[in-house]
PDB file of N, CA, C, O and CB in Angstrom:
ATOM      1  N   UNK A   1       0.203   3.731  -0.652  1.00  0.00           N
ATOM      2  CA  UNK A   1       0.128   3.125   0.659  1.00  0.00           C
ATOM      3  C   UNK A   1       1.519   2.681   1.127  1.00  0.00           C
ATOM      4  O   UNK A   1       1.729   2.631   2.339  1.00  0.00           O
ATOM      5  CB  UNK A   1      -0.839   1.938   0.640  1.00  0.00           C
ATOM      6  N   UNK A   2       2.417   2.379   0.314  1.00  0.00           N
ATOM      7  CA  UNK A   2       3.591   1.614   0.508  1.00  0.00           C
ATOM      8  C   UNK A   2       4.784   2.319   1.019  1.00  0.00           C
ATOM      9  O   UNK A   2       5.782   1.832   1.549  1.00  0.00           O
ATOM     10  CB  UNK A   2       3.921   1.013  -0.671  1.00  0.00           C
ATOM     11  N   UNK A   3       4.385   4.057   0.662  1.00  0.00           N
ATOM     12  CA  UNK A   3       5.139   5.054   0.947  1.00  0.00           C
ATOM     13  C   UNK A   3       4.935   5.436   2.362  1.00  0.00           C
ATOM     14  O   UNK A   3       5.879   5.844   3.039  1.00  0.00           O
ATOM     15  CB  UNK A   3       4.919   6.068   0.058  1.00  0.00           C
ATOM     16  N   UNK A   4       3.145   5.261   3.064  1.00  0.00           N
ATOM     17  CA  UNK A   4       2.737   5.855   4.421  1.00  0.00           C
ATOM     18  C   UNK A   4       3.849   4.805   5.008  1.00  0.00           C
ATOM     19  O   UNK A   4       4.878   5.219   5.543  1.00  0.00           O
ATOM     20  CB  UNK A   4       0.872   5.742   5.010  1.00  0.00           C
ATOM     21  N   UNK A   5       3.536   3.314   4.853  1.00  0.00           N
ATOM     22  CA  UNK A   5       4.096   2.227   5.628  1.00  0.00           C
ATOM     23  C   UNK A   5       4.898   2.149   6.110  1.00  0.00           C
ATOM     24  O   UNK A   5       5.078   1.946   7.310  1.00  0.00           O
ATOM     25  CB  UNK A   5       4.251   1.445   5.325  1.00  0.00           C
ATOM     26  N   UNK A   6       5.965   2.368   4.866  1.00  0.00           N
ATOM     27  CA  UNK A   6       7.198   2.831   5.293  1.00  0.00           C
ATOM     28  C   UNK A   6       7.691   3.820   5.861  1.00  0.00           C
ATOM     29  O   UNK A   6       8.707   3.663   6.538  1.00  0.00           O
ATOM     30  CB  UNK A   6       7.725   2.845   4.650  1.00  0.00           C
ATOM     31  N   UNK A   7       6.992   5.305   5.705  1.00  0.00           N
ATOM     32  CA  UNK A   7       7.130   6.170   6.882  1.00  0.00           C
ATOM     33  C   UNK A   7       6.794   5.586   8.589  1.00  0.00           C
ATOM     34  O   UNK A   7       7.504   5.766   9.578  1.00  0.00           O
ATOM     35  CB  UNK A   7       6.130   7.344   6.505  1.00  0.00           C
ATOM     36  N   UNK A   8       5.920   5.100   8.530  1.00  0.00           N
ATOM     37  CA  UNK A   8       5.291   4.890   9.798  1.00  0.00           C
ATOM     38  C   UNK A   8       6.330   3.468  10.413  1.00  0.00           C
ATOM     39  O   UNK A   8       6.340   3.098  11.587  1.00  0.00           O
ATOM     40  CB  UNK A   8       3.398   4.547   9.537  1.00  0.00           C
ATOM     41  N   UNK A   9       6.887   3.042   9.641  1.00  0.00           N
ATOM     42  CA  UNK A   9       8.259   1.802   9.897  1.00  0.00           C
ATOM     43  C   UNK A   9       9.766   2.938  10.105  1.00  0.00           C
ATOM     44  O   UNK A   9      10.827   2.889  10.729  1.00  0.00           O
ATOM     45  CB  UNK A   9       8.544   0.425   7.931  1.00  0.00           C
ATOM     46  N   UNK A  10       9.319   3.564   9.501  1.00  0.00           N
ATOM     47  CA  UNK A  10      11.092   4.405   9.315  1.00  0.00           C
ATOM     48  C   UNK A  10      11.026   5.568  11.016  1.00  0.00           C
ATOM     49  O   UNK A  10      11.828   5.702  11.940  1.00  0.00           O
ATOM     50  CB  UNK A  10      11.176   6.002   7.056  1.00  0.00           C
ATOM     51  N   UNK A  11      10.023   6.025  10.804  1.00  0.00           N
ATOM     52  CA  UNK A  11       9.916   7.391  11.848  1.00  0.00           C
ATOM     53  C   UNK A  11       9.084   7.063  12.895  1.00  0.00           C
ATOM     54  O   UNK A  11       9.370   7.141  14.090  1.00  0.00           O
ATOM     55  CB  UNK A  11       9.273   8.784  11.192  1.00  0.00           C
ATOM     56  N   UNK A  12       8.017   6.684  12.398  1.00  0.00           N
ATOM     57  CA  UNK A  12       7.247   6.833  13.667  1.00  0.00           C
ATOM     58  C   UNK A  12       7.263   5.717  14.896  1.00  0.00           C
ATOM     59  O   UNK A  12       7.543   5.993  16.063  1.00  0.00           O
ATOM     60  CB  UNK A  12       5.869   6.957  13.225  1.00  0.00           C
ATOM     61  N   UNK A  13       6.954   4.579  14.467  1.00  0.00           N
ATOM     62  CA  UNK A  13       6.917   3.562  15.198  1.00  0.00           C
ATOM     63  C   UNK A  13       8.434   3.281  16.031  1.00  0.00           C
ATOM     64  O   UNK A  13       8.591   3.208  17.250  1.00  0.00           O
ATOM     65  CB  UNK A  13       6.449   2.472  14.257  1.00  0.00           C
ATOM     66  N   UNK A  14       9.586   3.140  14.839  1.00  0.00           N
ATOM     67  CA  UNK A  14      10.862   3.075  15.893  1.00  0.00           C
ATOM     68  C   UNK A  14      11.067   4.040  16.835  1.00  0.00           C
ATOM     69  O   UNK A  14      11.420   3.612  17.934  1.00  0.00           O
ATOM     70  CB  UNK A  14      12.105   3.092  15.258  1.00  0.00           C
ATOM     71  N   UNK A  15      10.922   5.437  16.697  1.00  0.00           N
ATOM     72  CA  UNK A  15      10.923   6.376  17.480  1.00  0.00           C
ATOM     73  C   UNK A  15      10.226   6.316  18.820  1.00  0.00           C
ATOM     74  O   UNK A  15      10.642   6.738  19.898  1.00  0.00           O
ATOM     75  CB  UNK A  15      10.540   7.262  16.819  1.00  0.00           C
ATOM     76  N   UNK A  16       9.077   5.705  18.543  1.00  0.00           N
ATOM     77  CA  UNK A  16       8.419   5.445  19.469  1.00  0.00           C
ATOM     78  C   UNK A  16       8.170   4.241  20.379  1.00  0.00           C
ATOM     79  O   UNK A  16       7.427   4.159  21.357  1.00  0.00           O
ATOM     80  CB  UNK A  16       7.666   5.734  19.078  1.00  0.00           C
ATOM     81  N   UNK A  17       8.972   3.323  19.820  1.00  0.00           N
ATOM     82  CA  UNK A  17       9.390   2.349  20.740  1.00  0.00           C
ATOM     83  C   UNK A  17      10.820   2.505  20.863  1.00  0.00           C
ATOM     84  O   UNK A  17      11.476   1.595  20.356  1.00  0.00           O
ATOM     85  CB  UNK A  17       9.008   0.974  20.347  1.00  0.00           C
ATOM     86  N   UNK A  18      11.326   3.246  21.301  1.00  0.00           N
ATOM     87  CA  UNK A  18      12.642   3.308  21.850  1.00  0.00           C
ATOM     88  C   UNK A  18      13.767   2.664  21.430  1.00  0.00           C
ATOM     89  O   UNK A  18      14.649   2.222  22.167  1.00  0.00           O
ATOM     90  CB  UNK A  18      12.590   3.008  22.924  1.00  0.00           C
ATOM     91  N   UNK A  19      13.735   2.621  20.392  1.00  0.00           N
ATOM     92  CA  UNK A  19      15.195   1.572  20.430  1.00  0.00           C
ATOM     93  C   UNK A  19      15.538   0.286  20.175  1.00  0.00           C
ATOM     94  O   UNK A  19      16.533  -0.221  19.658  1.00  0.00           O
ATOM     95  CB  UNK A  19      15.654   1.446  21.473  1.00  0.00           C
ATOM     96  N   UNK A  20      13.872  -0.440  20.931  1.00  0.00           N
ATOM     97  CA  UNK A  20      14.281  -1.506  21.853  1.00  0.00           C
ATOM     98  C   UNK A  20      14.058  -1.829  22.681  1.00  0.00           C
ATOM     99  O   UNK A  20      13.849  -3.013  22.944  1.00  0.00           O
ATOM    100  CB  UNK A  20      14.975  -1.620  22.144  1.00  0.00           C
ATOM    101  N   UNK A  21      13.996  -0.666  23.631  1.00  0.00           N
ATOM    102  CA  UNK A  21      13.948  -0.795  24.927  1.00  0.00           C
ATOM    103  C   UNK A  21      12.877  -1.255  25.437  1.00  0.00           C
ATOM    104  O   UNK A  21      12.192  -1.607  24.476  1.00  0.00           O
ATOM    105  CB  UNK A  21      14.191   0.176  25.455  1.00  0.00           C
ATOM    106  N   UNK A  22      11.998  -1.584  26.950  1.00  0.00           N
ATOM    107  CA  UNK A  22      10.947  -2.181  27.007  1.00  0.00           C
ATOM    108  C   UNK A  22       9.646  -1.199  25.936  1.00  0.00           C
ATOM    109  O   UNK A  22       9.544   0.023  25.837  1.00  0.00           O
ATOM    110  CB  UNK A  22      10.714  -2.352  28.672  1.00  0.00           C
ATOM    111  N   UNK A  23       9.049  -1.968  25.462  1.00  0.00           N
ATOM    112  CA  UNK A  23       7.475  -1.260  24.763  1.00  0.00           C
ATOM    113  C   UNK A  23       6.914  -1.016  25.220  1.00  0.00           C
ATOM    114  O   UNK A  23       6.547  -1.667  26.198  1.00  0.00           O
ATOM    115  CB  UNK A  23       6.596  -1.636  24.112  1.00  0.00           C
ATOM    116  N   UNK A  24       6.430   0.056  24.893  1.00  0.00           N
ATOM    117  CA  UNK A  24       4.979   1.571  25.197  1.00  0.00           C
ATOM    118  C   UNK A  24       4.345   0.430  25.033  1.00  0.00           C
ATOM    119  O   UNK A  24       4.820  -0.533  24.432  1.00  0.00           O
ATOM    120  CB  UNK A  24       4.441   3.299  23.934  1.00  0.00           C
ATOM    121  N   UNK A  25       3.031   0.480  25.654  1.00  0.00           N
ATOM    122  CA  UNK A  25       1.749  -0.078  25.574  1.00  0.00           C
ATOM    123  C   UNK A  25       1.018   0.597  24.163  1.00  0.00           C
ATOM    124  O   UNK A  25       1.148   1.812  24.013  1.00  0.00           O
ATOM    125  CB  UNK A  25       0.927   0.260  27.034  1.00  0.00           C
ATOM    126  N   UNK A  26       0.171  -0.264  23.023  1.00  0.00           N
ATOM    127  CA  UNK A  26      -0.410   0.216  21.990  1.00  0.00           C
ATOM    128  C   UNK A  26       0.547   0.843  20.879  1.00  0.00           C
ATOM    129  O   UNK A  26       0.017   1.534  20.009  1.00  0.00           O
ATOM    130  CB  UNK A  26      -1.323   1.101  22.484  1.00  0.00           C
ATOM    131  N   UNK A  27       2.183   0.604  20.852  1.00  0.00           N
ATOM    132  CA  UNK A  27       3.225   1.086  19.780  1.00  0.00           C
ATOM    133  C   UNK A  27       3.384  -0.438  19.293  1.00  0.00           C
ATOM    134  O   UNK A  27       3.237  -1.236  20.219  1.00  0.00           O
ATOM    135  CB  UNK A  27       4.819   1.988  20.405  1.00  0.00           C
ATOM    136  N   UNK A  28       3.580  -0.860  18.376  1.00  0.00           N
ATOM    137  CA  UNK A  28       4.153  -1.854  17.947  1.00  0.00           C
ATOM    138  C   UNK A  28       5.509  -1.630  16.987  1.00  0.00           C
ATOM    139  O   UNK A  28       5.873  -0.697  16.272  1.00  0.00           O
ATOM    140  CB  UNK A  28       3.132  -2.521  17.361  1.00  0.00           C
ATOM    141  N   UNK A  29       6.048  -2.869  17.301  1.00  0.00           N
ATOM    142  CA  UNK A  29       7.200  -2.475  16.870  1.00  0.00           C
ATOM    143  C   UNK A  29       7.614  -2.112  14.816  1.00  0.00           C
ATOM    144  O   UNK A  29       8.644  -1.601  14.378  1.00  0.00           O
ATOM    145  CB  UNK A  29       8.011  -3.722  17.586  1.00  0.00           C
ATOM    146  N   UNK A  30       6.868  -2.413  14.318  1.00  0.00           N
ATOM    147  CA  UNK A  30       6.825  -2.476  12.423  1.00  0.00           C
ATOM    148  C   UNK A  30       4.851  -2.315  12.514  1.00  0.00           C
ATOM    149  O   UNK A  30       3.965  -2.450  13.358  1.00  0.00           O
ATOM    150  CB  UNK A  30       7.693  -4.781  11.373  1.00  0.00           C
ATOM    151  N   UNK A  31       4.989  -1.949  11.053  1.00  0.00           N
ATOM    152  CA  UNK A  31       3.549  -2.072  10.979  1.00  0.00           C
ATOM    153  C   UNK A  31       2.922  -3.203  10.508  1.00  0.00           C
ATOM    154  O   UNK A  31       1.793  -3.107  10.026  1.00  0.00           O
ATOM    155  CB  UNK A  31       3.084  -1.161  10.287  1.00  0.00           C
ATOM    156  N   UNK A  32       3.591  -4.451  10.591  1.00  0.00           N
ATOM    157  CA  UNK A  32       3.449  -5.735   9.792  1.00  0.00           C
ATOM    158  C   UNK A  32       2.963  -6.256  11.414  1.00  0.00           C
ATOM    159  O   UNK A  32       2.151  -7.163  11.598  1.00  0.00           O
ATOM    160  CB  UNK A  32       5.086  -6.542   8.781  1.00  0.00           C
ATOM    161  N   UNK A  33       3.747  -5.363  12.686  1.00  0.00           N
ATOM    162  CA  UNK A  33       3.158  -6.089  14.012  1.00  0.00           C
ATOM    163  C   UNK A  33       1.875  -5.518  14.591  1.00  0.00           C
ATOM    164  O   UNK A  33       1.201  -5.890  15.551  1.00  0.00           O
ATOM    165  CB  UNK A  33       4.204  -6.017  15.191  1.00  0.00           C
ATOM    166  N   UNK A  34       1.720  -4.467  13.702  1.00  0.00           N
ATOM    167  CA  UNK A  34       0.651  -3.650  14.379  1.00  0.00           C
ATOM    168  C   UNK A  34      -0.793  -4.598  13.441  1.00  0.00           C
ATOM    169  O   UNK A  34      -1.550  -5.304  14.107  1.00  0.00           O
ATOM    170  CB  UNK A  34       0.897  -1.519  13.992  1.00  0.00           C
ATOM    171  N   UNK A  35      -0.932  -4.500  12.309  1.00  0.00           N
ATOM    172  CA  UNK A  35      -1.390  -5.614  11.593  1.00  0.00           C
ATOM    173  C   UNK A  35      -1.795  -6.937  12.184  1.00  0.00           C
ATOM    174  O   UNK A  35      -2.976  -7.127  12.476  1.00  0.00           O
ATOM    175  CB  UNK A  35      -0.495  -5.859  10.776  1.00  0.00           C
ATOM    176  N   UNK A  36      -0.811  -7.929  12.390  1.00  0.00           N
ATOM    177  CA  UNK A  36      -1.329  -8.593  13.042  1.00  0.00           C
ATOM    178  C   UNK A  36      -2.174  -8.608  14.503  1.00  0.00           C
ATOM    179  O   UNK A  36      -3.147  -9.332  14.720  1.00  0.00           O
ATOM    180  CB  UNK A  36      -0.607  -9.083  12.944  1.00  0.00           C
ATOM    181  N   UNK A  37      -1.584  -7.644  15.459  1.00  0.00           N
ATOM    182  CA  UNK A  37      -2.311  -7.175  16.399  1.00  0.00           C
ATOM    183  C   UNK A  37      -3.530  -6.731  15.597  1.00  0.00           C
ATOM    184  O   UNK A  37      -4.428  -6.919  16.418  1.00  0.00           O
ATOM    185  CB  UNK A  37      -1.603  -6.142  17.221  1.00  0.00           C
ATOM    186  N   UNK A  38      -4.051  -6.304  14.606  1.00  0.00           N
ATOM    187  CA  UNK A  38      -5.494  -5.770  14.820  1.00  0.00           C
ATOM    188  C   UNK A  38      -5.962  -7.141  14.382  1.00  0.00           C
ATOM    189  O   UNK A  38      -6.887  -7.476  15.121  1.00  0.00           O
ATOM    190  CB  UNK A  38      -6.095  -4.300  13.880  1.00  0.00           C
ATOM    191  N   UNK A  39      -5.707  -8.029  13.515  1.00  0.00           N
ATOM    192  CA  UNK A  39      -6.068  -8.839  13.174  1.00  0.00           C
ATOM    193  C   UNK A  39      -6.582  -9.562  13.840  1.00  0.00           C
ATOM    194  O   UNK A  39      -7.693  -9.959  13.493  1.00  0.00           O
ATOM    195  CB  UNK A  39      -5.538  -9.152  12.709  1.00  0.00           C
ATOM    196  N   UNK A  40      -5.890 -10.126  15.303  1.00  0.00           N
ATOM    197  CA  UNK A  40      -6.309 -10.697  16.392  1.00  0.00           C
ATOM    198  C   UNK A  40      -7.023 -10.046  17.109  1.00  0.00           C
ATOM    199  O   UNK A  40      -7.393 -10.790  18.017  1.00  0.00           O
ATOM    200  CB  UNK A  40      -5.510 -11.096  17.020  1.00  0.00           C
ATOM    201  N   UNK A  41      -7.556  -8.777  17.257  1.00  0.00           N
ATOM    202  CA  UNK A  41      -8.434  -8.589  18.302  1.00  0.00           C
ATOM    203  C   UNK A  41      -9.903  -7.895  17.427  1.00  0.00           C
ATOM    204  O   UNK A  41     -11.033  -7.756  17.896  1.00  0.00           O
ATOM    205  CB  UNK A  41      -7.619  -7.516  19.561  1.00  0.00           C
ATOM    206  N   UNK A  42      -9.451  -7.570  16.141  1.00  0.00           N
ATOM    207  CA  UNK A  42     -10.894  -7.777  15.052  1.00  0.00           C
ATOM    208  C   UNK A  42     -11.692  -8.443  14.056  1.00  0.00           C
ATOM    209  O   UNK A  42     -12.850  -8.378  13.641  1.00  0.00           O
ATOM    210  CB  UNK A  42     -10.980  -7.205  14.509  1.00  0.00           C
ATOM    211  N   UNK A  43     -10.394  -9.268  13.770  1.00  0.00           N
ATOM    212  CA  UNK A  43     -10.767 -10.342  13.091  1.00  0.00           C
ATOM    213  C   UNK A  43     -10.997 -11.696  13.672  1.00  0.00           C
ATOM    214  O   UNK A  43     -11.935 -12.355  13.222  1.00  0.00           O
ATOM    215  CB  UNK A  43      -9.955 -10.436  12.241  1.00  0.00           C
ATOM    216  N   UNK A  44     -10.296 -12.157  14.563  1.00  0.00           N
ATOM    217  CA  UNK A  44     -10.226 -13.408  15.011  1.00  0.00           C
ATOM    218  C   UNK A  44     -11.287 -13.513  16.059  1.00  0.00           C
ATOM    219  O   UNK A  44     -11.280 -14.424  16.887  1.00  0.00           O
ATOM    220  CB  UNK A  44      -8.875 -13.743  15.476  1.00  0.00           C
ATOM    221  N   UNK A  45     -12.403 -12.366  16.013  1.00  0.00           N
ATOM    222  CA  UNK A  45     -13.502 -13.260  17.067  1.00  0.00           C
ATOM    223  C   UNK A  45     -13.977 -14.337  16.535  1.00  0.00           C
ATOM    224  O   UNK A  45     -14.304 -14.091  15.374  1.00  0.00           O
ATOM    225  CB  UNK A  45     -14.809 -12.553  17.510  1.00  0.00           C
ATOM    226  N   UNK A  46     -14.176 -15.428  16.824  1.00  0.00           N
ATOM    227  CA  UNK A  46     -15.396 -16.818  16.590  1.00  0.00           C
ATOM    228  C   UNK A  46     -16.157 -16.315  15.536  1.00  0.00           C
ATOM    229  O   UNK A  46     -15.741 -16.587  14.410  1.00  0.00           O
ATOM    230  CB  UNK A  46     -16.600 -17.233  18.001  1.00  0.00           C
ATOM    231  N   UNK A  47     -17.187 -15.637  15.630  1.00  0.00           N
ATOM    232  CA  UNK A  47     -18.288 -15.301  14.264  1.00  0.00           C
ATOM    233  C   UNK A  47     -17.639 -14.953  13.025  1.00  0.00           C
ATOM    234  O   UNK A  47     -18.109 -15.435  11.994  1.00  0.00           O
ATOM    235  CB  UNK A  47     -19.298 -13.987  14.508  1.00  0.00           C
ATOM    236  N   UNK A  48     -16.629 -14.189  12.957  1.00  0.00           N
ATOM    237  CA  UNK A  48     -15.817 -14.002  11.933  1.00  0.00           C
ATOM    238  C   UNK A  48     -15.238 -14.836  11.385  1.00  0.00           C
ATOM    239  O   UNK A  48     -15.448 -15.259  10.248  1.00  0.00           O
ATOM    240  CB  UNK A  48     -15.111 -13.357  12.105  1.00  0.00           C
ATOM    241  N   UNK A  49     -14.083 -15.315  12.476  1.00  0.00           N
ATOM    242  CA  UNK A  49     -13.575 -16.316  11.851  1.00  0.00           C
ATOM    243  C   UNK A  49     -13.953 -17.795  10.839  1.00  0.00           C
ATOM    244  O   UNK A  49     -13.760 -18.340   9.752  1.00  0.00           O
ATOM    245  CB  UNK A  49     -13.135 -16.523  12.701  1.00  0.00           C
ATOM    246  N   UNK A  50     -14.606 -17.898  12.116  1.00  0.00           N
ATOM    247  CA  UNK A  50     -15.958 -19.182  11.452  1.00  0.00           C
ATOM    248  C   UNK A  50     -16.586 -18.875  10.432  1.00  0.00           C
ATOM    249  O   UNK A  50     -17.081 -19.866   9.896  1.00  0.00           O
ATOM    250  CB  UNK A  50     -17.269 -19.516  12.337  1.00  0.00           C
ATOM    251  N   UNK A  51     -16.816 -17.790   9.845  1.00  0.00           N
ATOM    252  CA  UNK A  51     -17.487 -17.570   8.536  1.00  0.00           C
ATOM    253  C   UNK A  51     -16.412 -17.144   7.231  1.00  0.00           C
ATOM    254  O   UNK A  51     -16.700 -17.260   6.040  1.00  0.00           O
ATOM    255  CB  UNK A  51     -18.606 -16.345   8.803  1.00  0.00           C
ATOM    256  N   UNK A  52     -15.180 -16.653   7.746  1.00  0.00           N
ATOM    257  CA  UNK A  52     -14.017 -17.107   6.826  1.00  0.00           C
ATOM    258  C   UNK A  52     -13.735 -18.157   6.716  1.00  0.00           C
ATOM    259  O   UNK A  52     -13.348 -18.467   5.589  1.00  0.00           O
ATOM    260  CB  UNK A  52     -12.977 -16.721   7.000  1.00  0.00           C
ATOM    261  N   UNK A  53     -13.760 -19.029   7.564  1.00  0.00           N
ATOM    262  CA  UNK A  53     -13.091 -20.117   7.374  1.00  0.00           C
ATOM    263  C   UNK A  53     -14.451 -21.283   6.322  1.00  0.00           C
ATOM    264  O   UNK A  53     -14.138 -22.058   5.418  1.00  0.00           O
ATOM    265  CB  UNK A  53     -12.513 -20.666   9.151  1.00  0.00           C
ATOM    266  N   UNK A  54     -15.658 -21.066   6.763  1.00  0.00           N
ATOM    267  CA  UNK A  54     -16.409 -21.636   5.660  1.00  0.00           C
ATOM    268  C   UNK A  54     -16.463 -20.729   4.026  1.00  0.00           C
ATOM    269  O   UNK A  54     -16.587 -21.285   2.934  1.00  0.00           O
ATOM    270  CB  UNK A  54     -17.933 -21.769   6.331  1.00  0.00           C
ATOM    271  N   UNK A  55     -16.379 -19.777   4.174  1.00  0.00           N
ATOM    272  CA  UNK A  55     -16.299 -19.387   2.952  1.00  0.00           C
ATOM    273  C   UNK A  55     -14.785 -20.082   1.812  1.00  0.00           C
ATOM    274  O   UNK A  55     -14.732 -20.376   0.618  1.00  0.00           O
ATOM    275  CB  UNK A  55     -16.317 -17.765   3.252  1.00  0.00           C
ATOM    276  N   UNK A  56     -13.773 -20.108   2.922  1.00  0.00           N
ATOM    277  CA  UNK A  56     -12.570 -20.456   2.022  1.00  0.00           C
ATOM    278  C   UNK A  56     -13.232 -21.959   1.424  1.00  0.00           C
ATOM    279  O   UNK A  56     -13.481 -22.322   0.275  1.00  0.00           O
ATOM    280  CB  UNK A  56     -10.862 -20.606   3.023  1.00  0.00           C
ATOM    281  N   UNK A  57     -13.379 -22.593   2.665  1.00  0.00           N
ATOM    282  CA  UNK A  57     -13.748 -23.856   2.582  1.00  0.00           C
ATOM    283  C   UNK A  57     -14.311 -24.397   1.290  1.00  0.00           C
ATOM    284  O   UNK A  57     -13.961 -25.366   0.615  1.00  0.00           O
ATOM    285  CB  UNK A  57     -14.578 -24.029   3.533  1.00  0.00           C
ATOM    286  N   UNK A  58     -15.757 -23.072   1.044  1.00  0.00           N
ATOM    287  CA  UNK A  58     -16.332 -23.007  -0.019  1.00  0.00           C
ATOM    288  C   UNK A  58     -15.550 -22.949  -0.979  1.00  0.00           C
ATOM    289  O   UNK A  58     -15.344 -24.044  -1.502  1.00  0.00           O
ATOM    290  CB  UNK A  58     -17.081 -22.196  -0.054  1.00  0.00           C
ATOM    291  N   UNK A  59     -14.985 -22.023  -1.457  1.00  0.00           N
ATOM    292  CA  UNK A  59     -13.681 -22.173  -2.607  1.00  0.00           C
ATOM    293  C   UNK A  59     -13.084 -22.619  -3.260  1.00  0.00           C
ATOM    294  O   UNK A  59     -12.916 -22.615  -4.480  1.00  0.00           O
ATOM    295  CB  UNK A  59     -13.020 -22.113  -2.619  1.00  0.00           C
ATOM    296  N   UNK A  60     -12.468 -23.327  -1.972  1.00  0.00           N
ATOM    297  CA  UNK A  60     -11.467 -24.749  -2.062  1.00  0.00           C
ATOM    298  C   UNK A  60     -12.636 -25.700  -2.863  1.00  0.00           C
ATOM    299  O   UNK A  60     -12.501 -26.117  -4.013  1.00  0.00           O
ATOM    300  CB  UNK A  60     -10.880 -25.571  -0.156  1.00  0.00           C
ATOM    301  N   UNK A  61     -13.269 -25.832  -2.391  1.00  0.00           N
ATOM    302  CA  UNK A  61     -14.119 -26.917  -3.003  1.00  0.00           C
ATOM    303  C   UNK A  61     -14.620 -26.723  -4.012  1.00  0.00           C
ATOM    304  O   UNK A  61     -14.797 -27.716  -4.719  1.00  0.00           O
ATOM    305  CB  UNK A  61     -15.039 -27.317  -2.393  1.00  0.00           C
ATOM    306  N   UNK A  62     -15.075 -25.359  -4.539  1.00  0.00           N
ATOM    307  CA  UNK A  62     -15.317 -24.952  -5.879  1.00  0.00           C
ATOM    308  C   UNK A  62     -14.398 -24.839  -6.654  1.00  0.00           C
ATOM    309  O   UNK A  62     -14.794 -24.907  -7.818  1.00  0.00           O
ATOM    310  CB  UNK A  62     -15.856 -23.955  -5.987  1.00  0.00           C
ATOM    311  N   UNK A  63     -13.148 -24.671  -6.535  1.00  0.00           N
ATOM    312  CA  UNK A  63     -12.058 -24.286  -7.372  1.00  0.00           C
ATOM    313  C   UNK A  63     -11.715 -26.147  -7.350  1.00  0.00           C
ATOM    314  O   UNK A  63     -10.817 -26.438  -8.139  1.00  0.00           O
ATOM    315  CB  UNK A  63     -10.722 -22.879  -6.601  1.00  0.00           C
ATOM    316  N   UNK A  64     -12.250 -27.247  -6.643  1.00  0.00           N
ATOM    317  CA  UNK A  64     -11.693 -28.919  -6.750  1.00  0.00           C
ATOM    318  C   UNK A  64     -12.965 -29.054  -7.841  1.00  0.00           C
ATOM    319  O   UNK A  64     -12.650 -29.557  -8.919  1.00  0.00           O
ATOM    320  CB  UNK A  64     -11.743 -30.229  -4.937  1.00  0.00           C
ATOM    321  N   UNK A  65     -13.750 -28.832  -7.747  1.00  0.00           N
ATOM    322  CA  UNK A  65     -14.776 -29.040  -8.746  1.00  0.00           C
ATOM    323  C   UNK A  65     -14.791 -28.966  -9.711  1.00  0.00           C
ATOM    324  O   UNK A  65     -15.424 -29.786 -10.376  1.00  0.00           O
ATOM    325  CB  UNK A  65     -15.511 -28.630  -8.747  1.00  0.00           C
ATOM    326  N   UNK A  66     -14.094 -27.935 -10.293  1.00  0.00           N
ATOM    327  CA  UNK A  66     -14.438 -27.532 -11.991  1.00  0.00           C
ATOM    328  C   UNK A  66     -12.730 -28.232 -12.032  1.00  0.00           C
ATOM    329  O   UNK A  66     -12.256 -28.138 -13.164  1.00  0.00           O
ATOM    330  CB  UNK A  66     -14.854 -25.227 -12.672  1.00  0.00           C
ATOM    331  N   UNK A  67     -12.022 -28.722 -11.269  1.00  0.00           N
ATOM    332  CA  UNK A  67     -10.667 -29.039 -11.915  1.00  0.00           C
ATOM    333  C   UNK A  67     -11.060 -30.631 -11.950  1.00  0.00           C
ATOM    334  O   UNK A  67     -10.400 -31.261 -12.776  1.00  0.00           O
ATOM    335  CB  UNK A  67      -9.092 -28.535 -10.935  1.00  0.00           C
ATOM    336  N   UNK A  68     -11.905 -31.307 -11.290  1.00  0.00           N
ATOM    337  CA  UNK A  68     -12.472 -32.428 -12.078  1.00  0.00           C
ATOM    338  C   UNK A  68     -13.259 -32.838 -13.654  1.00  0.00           C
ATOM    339  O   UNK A  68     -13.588 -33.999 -13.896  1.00  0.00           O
ATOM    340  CB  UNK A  68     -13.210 -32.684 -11.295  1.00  0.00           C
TER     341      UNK A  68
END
């Protein structure tokens, strides 16, 4: 995977955002930005989130438990 990434950081994506110059709509600039962009528009609805965020919750509190 680490090899696509970096292709898609080395060739594709800079190439395709120009330089620099103003951004294509849907190019991001690294794939660490494209990432977070999906993150926010598939992960971060409300139902999701809210059920990650209780599950960690859960965790946290199980992993405080047995360290008592």
């Amino acid at each position: 995977m680490d090899s696509i990434f970096d292709y898609l950081n080395r060739y594709w994506i800079r190439s395709h955002s120009q330089g620099g110059e103003v951004p294509i709509e849907g190019v991001h600039v690294s794939v660490r930005a494209m990432g977070v962009a999906m993150w926010r528009e598939h992960v971060q609805i409300p139902e999701v989130s809210e059920r990650i965020l209780d599950d960690i919750w859960n965790m946290s509190t199980q992993v405080r438990d047995t360290m008592d």
